[in-house]
N, CA, C and O of each residue as an XYZ file, in Angstrom:
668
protein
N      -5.567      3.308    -58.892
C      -5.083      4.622    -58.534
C      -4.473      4.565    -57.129
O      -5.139      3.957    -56.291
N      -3.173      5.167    -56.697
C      -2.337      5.252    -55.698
C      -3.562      6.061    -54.487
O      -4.503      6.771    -54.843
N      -3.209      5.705    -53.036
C      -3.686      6.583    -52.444
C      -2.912      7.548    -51.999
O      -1.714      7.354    -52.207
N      -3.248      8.722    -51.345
C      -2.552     10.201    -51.079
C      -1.978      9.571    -50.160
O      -2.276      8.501    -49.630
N      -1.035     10.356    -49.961
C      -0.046      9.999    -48.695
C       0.912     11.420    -48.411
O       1.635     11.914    -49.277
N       0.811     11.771    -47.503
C       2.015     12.679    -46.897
C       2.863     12.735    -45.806
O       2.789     11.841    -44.963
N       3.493     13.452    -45.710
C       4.250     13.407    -44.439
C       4.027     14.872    -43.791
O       3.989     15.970    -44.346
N       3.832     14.356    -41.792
C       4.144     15.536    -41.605
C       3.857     15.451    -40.406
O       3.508     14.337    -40.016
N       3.899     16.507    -39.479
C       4.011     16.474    -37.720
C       2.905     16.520    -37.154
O       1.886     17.041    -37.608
N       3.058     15.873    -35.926
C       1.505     16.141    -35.228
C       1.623     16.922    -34.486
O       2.511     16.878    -33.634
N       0.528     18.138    -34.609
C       0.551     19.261    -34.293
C      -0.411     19.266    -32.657
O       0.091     19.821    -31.679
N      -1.603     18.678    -32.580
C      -2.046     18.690    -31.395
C      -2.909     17.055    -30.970
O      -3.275     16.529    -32.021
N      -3.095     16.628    -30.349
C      -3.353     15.394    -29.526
C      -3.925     15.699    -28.159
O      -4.017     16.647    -27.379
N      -4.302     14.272    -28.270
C      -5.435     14.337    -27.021
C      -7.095     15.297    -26.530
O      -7.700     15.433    -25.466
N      -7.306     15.760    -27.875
C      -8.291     16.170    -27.247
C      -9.220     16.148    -27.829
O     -10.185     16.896    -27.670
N      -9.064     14.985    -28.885
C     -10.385     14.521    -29.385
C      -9.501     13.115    -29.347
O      -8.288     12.991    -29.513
N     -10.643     11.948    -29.037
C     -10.490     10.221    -28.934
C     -10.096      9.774    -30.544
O     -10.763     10.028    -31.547
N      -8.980      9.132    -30.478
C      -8.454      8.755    -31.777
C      -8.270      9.576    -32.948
O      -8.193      9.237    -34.129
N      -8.212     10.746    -32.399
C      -7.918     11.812    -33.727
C      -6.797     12.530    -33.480
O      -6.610     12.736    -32.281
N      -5.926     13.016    -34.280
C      -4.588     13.972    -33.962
C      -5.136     14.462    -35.237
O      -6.019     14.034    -35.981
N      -4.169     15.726    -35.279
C      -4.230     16.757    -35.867
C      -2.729     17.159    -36.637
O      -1.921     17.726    -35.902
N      -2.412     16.969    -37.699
C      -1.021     16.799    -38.242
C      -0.696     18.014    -39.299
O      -1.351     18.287    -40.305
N      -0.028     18.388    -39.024
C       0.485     19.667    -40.556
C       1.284     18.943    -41.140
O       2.177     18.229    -40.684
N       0.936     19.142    -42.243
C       1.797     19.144    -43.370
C       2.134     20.469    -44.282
O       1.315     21.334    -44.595
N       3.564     20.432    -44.647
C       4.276     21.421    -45.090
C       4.761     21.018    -46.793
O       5.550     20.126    -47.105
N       4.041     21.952    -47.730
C       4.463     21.789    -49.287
C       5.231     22.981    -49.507
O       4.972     24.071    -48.997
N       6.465     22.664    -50.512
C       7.132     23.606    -50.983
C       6.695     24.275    -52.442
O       6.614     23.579    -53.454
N       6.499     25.304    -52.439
C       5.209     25.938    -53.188
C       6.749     27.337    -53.563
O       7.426     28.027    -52.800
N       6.714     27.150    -55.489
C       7.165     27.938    -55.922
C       6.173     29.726    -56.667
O       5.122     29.692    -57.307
N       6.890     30.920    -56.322
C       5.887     31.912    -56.583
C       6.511     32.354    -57.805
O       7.600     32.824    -57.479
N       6.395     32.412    -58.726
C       6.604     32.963    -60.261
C       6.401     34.414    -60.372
O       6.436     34.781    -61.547
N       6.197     35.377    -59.502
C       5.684     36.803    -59.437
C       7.452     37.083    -58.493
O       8.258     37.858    -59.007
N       7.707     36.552    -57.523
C       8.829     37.263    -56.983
C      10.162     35.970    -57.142
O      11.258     36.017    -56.582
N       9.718     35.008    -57.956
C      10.805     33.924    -58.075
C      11.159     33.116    -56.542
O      12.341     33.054    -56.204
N      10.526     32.759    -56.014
C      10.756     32.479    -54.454
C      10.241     31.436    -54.065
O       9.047     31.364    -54.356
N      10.837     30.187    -53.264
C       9.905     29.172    -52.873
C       9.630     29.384    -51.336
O      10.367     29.910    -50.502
N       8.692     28.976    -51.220
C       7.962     29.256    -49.871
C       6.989     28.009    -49.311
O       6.204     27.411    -50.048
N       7.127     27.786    -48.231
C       6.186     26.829    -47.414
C       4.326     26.966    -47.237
O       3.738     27.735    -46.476
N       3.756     26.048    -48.116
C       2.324     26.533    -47.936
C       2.155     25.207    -46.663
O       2.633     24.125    -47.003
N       1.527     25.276    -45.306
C       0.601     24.658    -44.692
C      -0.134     23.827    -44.394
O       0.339     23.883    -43.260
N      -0.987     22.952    -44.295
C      -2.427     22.564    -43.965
C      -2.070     21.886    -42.903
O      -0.996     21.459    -42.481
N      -3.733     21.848    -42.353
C      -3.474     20.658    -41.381
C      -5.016     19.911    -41.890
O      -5.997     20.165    -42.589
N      -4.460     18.827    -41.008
C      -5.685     17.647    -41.172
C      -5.847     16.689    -40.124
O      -4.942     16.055    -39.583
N      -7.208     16.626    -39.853
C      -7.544     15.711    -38.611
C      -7.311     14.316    -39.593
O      -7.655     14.131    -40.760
N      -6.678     13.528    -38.756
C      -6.245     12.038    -39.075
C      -6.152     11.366    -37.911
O      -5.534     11.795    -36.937
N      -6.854     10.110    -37.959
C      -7.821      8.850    -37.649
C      -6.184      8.121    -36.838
O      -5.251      7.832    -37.586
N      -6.078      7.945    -35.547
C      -5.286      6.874    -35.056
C      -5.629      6.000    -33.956
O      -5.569      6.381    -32.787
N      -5.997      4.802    -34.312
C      -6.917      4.010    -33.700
C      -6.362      3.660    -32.322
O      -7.212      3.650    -31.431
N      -5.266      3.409    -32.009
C      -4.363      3.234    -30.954
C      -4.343      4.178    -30.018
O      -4.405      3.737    -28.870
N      -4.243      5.913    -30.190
C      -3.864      7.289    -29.771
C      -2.627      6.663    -28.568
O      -2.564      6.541    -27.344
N      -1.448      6.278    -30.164
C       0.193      6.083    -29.946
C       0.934      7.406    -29.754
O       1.793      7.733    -28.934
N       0.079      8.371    -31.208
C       0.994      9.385    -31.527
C       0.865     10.627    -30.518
O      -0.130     11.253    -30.152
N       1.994     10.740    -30.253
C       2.051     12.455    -29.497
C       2.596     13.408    -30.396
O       3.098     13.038    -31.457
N       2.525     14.951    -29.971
C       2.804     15.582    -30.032
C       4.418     15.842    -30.537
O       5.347     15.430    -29.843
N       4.670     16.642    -31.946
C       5.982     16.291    -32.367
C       6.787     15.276    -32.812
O       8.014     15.205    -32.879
N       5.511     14.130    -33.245
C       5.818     12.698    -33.816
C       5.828     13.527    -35.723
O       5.343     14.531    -36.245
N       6.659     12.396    -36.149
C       6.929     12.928    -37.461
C       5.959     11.807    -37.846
O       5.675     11.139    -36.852
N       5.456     11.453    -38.782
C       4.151     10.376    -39.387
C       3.755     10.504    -40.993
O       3.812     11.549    -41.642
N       3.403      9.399    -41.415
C       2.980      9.091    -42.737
C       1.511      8.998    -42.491
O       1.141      8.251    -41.585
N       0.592      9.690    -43.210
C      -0.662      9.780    -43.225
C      -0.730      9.127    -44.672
O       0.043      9.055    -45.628
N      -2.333      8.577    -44.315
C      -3.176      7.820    -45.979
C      -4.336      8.164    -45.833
O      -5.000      8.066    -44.801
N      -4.721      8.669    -47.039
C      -6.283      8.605    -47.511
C      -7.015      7.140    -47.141
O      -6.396      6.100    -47.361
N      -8.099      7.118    -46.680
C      -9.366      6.876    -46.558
C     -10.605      6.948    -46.666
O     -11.034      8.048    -47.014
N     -11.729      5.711    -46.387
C     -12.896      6.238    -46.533
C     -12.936      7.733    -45.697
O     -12.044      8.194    -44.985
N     -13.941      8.189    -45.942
C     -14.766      9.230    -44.831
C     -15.171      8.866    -43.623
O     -16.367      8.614    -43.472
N     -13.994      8.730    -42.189
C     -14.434      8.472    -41.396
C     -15.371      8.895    -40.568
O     -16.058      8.202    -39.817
N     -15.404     10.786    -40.806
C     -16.365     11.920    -40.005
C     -16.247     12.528    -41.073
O     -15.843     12.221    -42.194
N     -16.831     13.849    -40.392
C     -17.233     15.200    -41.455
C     -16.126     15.558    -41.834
O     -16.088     15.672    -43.059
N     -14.696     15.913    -41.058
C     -14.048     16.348    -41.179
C     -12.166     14.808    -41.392
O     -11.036     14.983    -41.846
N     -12.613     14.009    -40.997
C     -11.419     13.083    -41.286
C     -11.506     11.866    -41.824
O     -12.081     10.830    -41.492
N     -10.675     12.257    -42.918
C     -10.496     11.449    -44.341
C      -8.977     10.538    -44.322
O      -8.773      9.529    -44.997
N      -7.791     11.316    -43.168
C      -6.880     10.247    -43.625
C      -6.579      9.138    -42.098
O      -7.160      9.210    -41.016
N      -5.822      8.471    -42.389
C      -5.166      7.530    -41.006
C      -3.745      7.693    -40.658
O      -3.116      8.619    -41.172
N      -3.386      7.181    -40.137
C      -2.009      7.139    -39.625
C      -1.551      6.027    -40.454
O      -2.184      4.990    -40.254
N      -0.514      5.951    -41.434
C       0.326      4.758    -41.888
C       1.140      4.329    -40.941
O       1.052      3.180    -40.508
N       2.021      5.187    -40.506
C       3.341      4.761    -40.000
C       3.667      5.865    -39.080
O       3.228      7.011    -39.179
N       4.651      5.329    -37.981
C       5.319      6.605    -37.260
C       6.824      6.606    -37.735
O       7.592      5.734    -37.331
N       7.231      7.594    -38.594
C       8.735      7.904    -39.023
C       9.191      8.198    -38.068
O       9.833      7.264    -37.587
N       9.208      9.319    -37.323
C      10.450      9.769    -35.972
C       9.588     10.205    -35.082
O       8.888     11.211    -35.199
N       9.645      8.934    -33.537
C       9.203      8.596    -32.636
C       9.384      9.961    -31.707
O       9.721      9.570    -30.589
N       9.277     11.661    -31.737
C       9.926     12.280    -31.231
C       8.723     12.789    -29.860
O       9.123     13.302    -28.815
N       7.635     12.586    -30.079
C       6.591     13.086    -29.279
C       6.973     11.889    -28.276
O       7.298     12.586    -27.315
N       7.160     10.551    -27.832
C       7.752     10.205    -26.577
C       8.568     10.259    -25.969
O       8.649      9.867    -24.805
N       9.759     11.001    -26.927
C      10.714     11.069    -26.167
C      10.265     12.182    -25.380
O      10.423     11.943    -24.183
N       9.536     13.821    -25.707
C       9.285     14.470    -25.215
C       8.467     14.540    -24.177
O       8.422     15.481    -23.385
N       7.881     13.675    -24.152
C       6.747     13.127    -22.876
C       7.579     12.557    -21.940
O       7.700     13.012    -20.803
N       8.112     11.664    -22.318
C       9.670     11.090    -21.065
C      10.149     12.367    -20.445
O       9.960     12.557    -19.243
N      10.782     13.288    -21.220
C      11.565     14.223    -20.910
C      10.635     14.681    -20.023
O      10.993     14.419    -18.875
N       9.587     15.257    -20.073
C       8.544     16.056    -19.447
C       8.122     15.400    -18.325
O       7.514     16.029    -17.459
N       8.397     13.998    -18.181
C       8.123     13.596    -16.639
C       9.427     13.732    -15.854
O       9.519     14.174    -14.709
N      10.374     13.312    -16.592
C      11.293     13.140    -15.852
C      11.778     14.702    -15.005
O      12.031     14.875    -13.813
N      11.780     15.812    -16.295
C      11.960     17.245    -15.741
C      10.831     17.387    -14.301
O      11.253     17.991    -13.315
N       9.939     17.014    -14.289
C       8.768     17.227    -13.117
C       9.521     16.664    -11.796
O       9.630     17.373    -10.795
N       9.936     15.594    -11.843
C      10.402     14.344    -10.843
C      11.904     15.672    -10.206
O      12.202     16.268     -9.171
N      12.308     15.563    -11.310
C      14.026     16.551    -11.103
C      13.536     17.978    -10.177
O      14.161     18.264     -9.156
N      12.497     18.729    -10.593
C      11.973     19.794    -10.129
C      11.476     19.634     -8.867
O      11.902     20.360     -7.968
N      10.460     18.621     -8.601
C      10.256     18.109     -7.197
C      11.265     17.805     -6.045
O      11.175     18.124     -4.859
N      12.427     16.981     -6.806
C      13.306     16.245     -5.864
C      14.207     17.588     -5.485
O      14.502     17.769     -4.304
N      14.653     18.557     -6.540
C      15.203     20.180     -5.913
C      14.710     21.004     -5.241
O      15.425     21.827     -4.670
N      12.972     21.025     -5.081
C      12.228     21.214     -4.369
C      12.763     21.066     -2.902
O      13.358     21.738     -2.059
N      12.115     19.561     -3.094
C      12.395     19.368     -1.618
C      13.792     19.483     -0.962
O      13.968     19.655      0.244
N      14.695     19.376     -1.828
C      16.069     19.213     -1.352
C      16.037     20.819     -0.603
O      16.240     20.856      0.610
N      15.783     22.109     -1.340
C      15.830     22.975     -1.284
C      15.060     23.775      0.437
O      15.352     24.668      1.233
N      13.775     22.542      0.201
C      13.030     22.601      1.381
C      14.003     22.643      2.806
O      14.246     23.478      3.677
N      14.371     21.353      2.528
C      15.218     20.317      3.382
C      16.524     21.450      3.911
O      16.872     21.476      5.091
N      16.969     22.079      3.171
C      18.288     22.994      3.551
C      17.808     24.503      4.438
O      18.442     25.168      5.257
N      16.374     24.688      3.850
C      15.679     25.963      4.392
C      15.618     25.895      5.537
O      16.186     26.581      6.386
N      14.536     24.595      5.700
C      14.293     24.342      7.430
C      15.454     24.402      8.407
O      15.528     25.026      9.466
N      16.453     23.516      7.743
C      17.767     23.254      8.425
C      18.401     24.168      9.361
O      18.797     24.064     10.522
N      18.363     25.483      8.132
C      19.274     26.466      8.677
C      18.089     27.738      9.479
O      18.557     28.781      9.937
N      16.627     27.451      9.539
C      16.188     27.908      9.835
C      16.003     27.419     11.151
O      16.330     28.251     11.998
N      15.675     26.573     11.506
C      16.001     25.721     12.674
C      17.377     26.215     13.501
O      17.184     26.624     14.646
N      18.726     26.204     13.002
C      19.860     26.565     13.480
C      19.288     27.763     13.969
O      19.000     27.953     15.150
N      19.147     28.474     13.153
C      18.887     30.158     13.482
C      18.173     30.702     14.672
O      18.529     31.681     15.328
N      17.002     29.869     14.901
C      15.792     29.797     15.849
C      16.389     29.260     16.804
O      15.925     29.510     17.917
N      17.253     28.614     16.748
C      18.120     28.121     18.319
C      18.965     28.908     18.680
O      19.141     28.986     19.896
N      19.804     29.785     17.763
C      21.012     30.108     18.300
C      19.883     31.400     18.621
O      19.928     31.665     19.823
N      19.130     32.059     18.057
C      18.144     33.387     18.388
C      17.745     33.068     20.345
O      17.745     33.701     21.401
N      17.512     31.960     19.939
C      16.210     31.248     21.115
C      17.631     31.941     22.731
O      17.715     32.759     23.647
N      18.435     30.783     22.006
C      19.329     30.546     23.258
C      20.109     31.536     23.622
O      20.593     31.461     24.751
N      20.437     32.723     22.767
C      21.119     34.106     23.427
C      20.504     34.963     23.688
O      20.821     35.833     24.499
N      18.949     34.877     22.724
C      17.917     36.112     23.476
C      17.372     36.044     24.536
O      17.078     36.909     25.361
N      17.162     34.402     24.491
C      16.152     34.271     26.262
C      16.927     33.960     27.115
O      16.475     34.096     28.252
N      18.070     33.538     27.036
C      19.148     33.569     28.070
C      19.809     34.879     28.632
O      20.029     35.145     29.814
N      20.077     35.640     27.516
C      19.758     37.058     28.151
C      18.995     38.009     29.000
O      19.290     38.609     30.034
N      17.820     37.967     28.187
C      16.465     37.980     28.937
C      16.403     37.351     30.730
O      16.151     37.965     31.767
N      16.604     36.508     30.592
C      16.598     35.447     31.685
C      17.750     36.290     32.920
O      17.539     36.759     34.039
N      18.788     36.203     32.207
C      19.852     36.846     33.140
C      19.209     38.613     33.633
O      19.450     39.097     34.739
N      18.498     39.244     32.685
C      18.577     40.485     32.933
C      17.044     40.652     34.122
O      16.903     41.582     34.916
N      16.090     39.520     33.937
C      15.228     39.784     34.636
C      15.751     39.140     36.212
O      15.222     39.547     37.246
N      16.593     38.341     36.219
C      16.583     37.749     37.506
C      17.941     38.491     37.992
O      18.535     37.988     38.946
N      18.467     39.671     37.383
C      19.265     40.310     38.072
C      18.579     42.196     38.677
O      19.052     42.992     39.488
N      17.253     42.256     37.745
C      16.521     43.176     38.065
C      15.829     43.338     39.427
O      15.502     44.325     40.086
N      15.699     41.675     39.658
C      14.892     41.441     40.976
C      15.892     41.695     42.776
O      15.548     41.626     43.956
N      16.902     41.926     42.213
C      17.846     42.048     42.992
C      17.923     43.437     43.272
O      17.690     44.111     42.269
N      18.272     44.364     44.714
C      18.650     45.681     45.086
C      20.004     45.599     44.720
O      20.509     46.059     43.696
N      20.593     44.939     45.689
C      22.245     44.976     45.361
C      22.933     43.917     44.592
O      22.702     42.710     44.659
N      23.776     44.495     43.882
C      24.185     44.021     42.678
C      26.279     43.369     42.799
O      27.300     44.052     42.881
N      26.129     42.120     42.761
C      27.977     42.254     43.020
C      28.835     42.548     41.990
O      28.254     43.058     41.032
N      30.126     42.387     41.843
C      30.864     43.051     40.662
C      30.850     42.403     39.583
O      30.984     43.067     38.555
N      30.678     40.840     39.458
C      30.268     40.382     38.738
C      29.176     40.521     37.812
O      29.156     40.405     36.587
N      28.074     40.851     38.822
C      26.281     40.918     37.908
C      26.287     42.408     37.190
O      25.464     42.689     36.319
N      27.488     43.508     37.727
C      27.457     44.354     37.013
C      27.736     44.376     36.216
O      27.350     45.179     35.367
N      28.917     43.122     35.988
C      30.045     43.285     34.632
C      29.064     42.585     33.723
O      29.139     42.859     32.525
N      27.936     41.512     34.223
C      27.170     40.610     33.056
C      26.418     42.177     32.391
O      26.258     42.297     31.176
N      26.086     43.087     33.193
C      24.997     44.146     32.505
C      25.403     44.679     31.676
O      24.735     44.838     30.655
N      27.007     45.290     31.840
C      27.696     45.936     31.170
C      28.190     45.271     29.456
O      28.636     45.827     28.453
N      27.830     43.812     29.790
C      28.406     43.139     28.473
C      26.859     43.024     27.763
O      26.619     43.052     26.556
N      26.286     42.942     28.421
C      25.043     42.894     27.683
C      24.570     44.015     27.097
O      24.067     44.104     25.976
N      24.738     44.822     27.851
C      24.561     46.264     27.283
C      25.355     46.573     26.213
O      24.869     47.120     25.223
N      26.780     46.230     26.300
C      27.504     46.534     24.815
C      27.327     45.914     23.789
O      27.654     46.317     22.673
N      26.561     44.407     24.145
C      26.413     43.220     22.844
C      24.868     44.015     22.543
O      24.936     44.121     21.318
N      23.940     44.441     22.817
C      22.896     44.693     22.237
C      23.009     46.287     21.707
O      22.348     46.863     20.842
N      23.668     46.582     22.220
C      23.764     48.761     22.147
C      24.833     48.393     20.457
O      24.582     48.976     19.402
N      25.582     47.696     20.558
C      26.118     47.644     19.210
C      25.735     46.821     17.819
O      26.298     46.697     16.731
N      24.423     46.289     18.429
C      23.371     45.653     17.366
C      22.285     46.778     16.980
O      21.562     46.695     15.988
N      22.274     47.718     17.794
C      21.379     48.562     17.836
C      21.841     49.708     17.141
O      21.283     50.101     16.116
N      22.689     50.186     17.567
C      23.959     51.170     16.565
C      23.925     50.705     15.091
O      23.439     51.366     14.174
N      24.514     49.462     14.973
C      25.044     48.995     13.634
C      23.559     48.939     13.009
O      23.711     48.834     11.792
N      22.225     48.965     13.319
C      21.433     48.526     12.562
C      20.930     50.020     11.781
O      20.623     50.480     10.681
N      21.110     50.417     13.348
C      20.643     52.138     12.577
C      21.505     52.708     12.070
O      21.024     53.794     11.746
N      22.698     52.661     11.729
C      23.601     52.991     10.920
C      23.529     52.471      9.387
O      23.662     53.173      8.385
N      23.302     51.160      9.434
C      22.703     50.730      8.169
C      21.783     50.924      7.298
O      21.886     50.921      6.071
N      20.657     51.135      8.105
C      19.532     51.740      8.222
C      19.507     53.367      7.403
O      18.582     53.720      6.671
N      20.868     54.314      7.757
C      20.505     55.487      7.402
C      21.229     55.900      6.636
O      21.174     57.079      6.286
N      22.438     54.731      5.984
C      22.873     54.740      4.768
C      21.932     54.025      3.445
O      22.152     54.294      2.264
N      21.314     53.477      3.717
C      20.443     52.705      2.641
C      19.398     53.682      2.278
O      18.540     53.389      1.446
C-alpha cells in the first residue's frame, strides 16, 4: 500500500524543535450549490534538519507515530520560498538601519549648522549690546550698530507675531 503524501505550505516554524506546521489545501466539490471550494487542514510534520521556513512549498509523507499529534515528515522541499523571505527580511533590516543612520547623519549636520549660525549672531549681538550698555556716551557709529540691531530683531519680532495671529 502507497503512503499518503501531500502537498502544501508551511504555515508556522520555529516554535516547536523539529516540527513545522503545514496546510494543506483540497479542492472539495458541494453538490447542494454546484460549487468547488477549498477545504483546509493543517498538520504538525516531523523535519529533522528545521531547513524549512515559513512559506516553503513541501511534500509531506506518512509515518510511524512520531508524538501524539505528528504522523507525517518532510519528503522534499518543492519551492524554496521561506529563504528567500528570510534573506529579504535581513537584508530590509540592514537597508532600514543604514537610512537610519544616514538620516541621523544629515539631522545632526544641519543641526549643528543651525546652532552655529544661532550661536554666532545671537551672542555676538548680545556681546555687542552689553559692552555698548556699559558705556555713557555713545559715538555715531555704536548708535548706528543699535539701530541695526534693533531693526534686525524688531522685524523678527513683528514677523513672528504676525504669523502668529494669522494661524
Amino acid at each position: 500500500m502507497a503512503r499518503q503524501n501531500f502537498i502544501g505550505f508551511v504555515v508556522s516554524q520555529g516554535k516547536m524543535d523539529k516540527t513545522i506546521k503545514v496546510r494543506v489545501l483540497q479542492k472539495v466539490f458541494n453538490k447542494k450549490v454546484s460549487k468547488d471550494y477549498y477545504k483546509k487542514k493543517d498538520y504538525l510534520v516531523h523535519d529533522e534538519a528545521n531547513i524549512c521556513r515559513e512559506g516553503d512549498l513541501v511534500r509531506i509523507e506518512a509515518t510511524r507515530p512520531l508524538s501524539a499529534r505528528k504522523f507525517f515528515s518532510v519528503a522534499e522541499i518543492k519551492r524554496n520560498k521561506g529563504q528567500q523571505f528570510l534573506k529579504y527580511q535581513s537584508e530590509s533590516k540592514t537597508r532600514v538601519l543604514e537610512e537610519e543612520h544616514q538620516k541621523m547623519a544629515d539631522f545632526l549636520q544641519r543641526r549643528k549648522l543651525n546652532d552655529a549660525n544661532v550661536k554666532e549672531s545671537l551672542y555676538s549681538d548680545l556681546n555687542k549690546i552689553t559692552s555698548l550698555k556699559t558705556k555713557e556716551e555713545l559715538s555715531e557709529e555704536e548708535l548706528k550698530k543699535i539701530a541695526d540691531l534693533k531693526a534686525k530683531y524688531d522685524s523678527r519680532i513683528t514677523n513672528g507675531c504676525q504669523s502668529d495671529g494669522k494661524s
